[in-house]
C-alpha positions as a Markdown table, in Angstrom:
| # | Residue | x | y | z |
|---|---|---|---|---|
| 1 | Unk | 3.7 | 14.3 | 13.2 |
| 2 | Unk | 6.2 | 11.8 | 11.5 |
| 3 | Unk | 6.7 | 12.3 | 8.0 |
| 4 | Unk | 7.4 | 8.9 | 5.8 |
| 5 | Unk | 8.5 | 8.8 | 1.8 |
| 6 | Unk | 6.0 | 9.7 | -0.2 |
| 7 | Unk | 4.9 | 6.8 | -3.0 |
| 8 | Unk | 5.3 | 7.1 | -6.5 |
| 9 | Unk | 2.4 | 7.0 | -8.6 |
| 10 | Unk | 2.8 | 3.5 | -9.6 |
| 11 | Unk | 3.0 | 2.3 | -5.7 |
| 12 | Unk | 0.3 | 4.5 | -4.7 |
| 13 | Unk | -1.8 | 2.6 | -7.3 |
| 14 | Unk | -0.9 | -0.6 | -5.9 |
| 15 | Unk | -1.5 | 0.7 | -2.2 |
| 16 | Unk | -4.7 | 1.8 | -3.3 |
| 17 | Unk | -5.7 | -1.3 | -4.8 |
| 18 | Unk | -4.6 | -3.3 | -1.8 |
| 19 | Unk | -6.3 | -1.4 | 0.3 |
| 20 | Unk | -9.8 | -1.9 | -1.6 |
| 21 | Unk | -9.2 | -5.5 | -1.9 |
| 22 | Unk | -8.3 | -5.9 | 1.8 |
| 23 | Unk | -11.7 | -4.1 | 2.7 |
| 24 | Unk | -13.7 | -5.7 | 0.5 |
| 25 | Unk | -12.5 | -9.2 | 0.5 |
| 26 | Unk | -11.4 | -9.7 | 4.1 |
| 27 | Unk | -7.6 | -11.0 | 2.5 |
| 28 | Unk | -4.8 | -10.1 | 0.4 |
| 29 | Unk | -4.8 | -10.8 | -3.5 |
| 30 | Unk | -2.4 | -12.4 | -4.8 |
| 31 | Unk | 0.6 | -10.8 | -6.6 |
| 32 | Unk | -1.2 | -11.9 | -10.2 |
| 33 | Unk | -4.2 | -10.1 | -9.1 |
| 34 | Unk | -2.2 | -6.8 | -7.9 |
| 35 | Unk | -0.7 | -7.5 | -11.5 |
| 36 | Unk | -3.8 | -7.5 | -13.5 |
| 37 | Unk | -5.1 | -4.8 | -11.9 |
| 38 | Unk | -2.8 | -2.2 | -12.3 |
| 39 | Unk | -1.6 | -3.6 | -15.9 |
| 40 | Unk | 2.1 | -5.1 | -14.6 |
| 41 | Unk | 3.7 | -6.9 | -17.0 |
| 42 | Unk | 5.6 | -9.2 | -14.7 |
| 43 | Unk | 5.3 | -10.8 | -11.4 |
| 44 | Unk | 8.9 | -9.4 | -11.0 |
| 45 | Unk | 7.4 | -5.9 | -10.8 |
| 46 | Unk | 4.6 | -6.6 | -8.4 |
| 47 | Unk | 6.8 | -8.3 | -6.2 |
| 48 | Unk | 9.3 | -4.9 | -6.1 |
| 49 | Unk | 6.6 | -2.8 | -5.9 |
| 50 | Unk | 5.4 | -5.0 | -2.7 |
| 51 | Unk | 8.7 | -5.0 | -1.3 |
| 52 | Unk | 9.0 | -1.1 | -1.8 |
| 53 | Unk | 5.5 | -0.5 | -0.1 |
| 54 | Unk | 7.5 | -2.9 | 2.9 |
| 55 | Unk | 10.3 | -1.0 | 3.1 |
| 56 | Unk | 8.0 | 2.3 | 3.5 |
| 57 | Unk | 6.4 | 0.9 | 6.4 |
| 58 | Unk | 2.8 | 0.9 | 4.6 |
| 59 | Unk | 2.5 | -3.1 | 4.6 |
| 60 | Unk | 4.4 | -5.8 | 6.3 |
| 61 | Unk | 4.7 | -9.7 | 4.5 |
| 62 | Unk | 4.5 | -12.8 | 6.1 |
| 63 | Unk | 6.9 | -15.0 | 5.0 |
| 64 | Unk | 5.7 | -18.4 | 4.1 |
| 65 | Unk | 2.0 | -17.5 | 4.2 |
| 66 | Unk | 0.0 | -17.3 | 1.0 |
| 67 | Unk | -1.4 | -13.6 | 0.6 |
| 68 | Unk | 0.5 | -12.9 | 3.4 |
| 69 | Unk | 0.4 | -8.8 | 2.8 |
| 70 | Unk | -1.0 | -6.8 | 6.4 |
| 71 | Unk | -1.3 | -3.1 | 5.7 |
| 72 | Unk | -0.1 | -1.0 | 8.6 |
| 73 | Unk | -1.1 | 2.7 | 7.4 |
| 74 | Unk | -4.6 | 2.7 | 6.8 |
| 75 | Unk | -6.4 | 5.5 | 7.9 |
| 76 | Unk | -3.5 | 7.2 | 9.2 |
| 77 | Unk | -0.4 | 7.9 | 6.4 |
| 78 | Unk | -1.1 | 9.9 | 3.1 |
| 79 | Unk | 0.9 | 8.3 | 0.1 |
| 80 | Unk | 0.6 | 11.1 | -1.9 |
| 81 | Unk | 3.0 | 13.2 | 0.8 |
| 82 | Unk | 3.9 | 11.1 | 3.3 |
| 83 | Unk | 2.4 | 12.6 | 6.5 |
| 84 | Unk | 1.4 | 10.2 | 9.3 |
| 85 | Unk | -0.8 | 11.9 | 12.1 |
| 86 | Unk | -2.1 | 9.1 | 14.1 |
| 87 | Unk | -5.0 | 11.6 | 15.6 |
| 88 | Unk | -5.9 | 13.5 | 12.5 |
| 89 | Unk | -6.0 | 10.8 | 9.5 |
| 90 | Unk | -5.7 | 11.1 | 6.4 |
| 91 | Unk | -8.7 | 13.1 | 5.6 |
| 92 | Unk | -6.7 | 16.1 | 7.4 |
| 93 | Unk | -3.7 | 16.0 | 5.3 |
| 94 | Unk | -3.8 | 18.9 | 3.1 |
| 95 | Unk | -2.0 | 17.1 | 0.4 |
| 96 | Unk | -4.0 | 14.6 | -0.2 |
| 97 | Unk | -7.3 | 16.9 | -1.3 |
């Protein structure tokens, strides 16, 4: 099992929400939608909370695309702790109960 850094609160909040909005929309939102929903006051923090989930390996950008946000960890990476088990999932992280 690799273990990754854990998120914050904040971008576990945003995580969550992209995750939701991913499912349930079939694309990304855009980074005034991310901001509404988790009460951001700036596009400036959306965007480093975006390129914070990037740098964590939960999501990947495409450059040059419009809602160009992928998410890599689904299913298999608990933000709260950062465990990735690629045969266990998420449920089985104790952390995450």
């Amino acid at each position: 099992m690799t273990t990754i850094k854990p998120l914050t609160k904040r971008q576990r909040e945003v995580y969550e929400f992209l995750v939701g909005y991913i499912r349930d929309n079939k694309f990304a939102p855009t980074y005034l939608e991310v901001g509404a929903a988790i009460g951001a006051s700036s596009l400036a923090t959306v965007a480093s909370h975006i390129n914070r989930l990037v740098a964590s390996g939960y999501i990947a950008k495409t450059t040059y695309h419009a809602r160009g946000i992928a998410l890599l960890m689904v299913g298999e990476c608990c933000p709260v702790c950062g465990h990735v088990d690629r045969e266990k999932g998420l449920a089985q992280c104790e952390d995450s109960r």
